[in-house]
C-alpha positions in Angstrom: 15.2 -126.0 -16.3 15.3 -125.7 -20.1 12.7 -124.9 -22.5 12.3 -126.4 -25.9 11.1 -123.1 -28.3 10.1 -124.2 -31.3 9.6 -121.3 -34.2 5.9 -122.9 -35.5 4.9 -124.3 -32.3 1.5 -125.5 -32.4 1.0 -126.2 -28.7 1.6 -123.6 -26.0 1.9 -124.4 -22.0 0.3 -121.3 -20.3 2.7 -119.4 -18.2 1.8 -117.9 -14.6 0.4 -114.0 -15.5 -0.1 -114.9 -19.0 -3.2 -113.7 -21.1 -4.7 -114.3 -24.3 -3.6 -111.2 -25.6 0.6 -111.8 -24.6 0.1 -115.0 -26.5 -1.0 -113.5 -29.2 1.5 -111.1 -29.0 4.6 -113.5 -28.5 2.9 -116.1 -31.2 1.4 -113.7 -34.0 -1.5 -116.8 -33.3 -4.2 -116.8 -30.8 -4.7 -119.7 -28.2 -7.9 -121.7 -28.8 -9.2 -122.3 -25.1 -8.9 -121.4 -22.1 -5.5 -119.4 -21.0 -4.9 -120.6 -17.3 -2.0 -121.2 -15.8 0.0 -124.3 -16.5 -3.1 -125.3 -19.5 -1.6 -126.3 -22.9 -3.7 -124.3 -25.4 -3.4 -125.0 -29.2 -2.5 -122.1 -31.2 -4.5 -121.3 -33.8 -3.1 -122.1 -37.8 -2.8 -119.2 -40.2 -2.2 -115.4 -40.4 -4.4 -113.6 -37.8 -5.7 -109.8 -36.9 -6.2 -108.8 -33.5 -9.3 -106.9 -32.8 -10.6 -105.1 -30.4 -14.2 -105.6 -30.0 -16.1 -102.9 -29.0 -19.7 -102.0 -27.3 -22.7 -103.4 -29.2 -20.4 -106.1 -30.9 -21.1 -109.7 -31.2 -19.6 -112.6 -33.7 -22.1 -111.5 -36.6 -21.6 -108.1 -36.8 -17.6 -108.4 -36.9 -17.4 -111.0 -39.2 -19.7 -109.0 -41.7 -17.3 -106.0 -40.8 -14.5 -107.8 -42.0 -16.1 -109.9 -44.6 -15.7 -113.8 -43.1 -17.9 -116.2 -42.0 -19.2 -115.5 -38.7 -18.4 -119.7 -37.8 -14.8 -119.6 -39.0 -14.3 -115.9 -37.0 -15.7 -118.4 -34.0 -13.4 -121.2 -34.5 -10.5 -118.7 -34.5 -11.7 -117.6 -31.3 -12.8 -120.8 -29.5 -15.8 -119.4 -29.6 -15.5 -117.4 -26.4 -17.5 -115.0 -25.8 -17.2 -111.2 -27.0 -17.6 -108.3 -24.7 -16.7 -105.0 -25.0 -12.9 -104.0 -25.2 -12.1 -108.3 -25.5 -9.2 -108.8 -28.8 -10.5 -111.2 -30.9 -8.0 -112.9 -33.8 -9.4 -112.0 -37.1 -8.0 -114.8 -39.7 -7.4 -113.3 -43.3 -10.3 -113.4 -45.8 -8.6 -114.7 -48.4 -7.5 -118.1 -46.6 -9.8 -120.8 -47.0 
């Protein structure tokens, strides 16, 4: 079977044993929804961050850490929720 790789893909079919954080890895972009196998996920557009989110964390307080607007740090996300030890994609503050 062959497999069409494009270099600024913008749509990504989940593999079996793949996670968020691989296709953030492989992509440099985080997937925006839910990472199951065989799911096409749209990557998200622009240069990203990962973060590690740790205990006590939530949307507001890491967007004011890093100095974005806590809706845009959830559309980067797919707004998924945040737990402790979760990598989040933190989109650069001086895109728009």
């Amino acid at each position: 079977m062959y497999k069409l790789q494009l270099e600024n893909a913008r749509f990504h079919r989940v593999s079996r044993g793949q996670t968020e954080d691989q296709i953030l890895q492989t992509f440099g972009r985080p997937a925006i929804g839910e990472a199951r196998e065989g799911a096409v996920v749209l990557l998200g557009e622009g240069n990203f961050t990962p973060y590690r989110a740790r205990v006590g964390e939530d949307y507001a307080a890491i967007a004011h850490k890093f100095g974005i607007g806590e809706d845009r740090l959830r559309r980067a996300n797919g707004d998924r929720p945040v737990y402790p030890s979760c990598v989040l994609c933190i989109p650069s503050a001086d895109e728009t």
